[in-house]
C-alpha positions, 0 to 999 in steps of 0.5 A, a space after each residue: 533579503 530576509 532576515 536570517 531567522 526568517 530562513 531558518 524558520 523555513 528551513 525547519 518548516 520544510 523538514 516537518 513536512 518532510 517527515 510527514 510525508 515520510 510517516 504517511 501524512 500529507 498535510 494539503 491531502 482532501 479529507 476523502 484521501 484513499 490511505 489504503 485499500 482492499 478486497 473481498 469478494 463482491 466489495 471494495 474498501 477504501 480506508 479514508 484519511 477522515 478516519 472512514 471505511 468505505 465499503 462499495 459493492 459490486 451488484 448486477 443491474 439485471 438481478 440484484 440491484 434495485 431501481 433506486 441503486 441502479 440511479 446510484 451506481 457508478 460503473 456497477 458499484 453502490 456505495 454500500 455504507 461508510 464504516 465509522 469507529 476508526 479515530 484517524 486516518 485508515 492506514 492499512 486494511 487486510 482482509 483474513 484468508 476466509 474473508 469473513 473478517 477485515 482487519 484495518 489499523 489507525 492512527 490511533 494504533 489500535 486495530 478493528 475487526 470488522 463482520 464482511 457481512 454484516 459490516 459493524 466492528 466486531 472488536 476494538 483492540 489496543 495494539 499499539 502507543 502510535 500509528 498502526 501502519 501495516 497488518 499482514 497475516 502469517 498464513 503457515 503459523 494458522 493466519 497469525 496477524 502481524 502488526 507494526 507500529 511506528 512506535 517501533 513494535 511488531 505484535 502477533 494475534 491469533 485469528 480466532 481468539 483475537 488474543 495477544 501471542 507474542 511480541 517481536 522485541 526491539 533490536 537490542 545494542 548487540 544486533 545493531 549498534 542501536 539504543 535499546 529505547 530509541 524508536 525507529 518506528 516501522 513503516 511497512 512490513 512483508 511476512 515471508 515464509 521462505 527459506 523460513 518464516 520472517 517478518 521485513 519491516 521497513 523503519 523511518 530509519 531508512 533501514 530493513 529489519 529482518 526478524 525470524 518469527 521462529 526466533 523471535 530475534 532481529 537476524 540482519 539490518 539491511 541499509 540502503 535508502 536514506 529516508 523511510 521505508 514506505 512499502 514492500 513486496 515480494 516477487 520470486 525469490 527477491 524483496 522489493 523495497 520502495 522509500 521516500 529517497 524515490 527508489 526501489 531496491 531489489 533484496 536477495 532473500 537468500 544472500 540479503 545483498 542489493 542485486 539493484 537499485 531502481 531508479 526509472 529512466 525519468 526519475 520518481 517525483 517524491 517519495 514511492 508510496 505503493 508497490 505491487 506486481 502483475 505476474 504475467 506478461 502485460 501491454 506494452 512488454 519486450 519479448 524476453 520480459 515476464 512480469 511488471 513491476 507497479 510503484 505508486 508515487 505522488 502523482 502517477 502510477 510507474 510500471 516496469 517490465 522485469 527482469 529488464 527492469 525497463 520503464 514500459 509505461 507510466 499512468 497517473 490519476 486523473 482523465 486520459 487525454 487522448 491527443 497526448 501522442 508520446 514522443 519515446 519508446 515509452 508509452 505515455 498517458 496524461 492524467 491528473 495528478 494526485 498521489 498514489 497510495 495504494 495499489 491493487 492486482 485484482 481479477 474481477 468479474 464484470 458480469 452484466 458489462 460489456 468490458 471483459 473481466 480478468 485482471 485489473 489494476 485498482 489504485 486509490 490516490 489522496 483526492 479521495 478517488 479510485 480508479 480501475 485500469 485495465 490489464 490490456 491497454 492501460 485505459 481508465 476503465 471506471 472510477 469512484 469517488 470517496 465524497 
């Protein structure tokens, strides 16, 4: 038996990684882990753990691309240039409206501005005092940027001038029993602009935030999850909040009650990472269903049907064995299994293939891979690898 402070020792081991895990860090991750990822135009980019940006362009190999980049290619993408200036890991990258700009925040908490067509780093800005974790643009105020910390700020800038402004202030002792220098650290952020403009940030708390930009003023703490809020979204009147306690809950933004607590048919392994929705009816879907749901976990890509909330299907990261033959109603396809850490819904053009265009589902995982799924069978349709 070992001794008792052996144990003990173990025991706070396991609760290090715990909160690492739930702050976005994982510790047994490759350097070329996919933290986060965006889209503008003909390129993709993949923020990497190793502090990167890779920047992979879609050419046509009839038209654009030279003999040298056709041998290159992967699936029609170059690997155009990798971006460095970022000190840690990419954690969130956000294009500007006009896509001329791209937005990405580090661990070092400050925020780039990157040229679309130039690819340099335009401006370096000192937001934040730890991680820069999640940047969104506030469209009706002029494509004011939001940007949250987990040192517990949220800042806005202006587009044009790059300039500070405003700050959303911490919650005060008044709005929710919280010491006013106690930081709760925010993990993730959703800008609404109706009934009114408000930011929900999800905190390491567990708690959702609910600020009005208006106001500048904390207006509703919603509990629910135990462990940090990783991700949100928002889907028809309803905010969809997905934490590392493995579910998702269902927010009303009119009442802000919790109309349902998701937990799919076969549990979620670990913490939800990413979410994200297709709206229109999908493979796979009964008739009275609309939408799907996508909810990126460590290890595979989980997708419901809404509004029955019914678990369609469930897609992880590796190659697609096809003697698999699924033994439910459920759809079943066997992959590898890395963490999923950003997902995207995209229309892309596949102009020189034979693979029709339209939409796709994109997803970056911690083994530095990303993968295209397509819309109408869920097959893997091309990947690439961050190397």
């Amino acid at each position: 038996m070992l001794p008792w402070k052996y144990v003990l020792v173990l025991c706070q081991f396991v609760l290090i990684l715990q909160l690492l895990q739930e702050v976005g860090c994982n510790v047994f991750s490759n350097e070329n882990a996919v933290f986060s990822l965006a889209r503008t135009k003909d390129r993709l980019w993949c923020g990497l753990r190793d502090s990167r940006i890779g920047v992979w362009e879609w050419m046509d190999r009839a038209k654009e691309a030279t003999q040298e980049e056709i041998l290159e290619m992967t699936d029609g993408w170059v690997k155009e240039k990798d971006l460095i200036g970022n000190f840690g890991r990419v954690e969130s990258l956000t294009p500007l409206p006009d896509l001329d700009r791209m937005l990405s925040g580090s661990s070092d908490g400050r925020l780039r501005v990157w040229s679309c067509d130039y690819l340099k780093c335009e401006k370096t800005i000192d937001c934040h005092t730890d991680s820069l974790t999640s940047i969104c643009i506030w469209k009706s105020a002029g494509d004011v940027i939001v940007t949250g910390s987990l040192d517990g700020r949220i800042r806005l800038w202006s587009s044009d001038s790059l300039m500070p402004v405003n700050e959303v202030a911490k919650p005060t002792a008044r709005t929710d029993g919280w010491d006013e220098v106690e930081n709760y650290g925010i993990r993730s952020m959703a800008v609404l602009e109706q009934p009114y403009p408000i930011i929900a940030a999800g905190c390491l708390d567990g708690k959702i935030r609910i600020w009005n930009l208006d106001s500048l003023e904390c207006e509703r703490i919603l509990d629910g999850h135990i462990r940090a809020v990783t991700c949100m979204c928002y889907s028809e009147g309803t905010l969809y909040s997905g934490s590392a306690d493995s579910t998702v809950r269902a927010w009303n933004i009119e009442s802000w009650d919790c109309e349902m607590v998701i937990e799919p048919e076969n549990e979620i392994p670990e913490a939800v990472q990413s979410l994200n929705f297709i709206g229109e009816r999908v493979f796979g879907m009964d008739s009275h269903d609309t939408s799907a749901m996508l909810i990126g976990t460590p290890g595979e890509i989980v997708v419901l049907a809404v509004p029955s909330f019914k678990e369609i299907l469930r897609v992880s990261h590796g190659f697609q064995d096809s003697d698999k033959e699924s033994d439910s109603d459920t759809h079943s396809f066997t992959y590898a299994n890395p963490g999923i850490s950003a997902i995207l819904v995209e229309d892309i053009s596949m102009r020189d293939r034979s693979t029709e265009g339209g939409r796709h589902i994109i997803s970056g995982a911690d083994d530095g891979l990303v993968r295209c799924f397509l819309f109408k069978d869920w097959t893997c349709d091309w990947s690439l690898h961050n190397s």
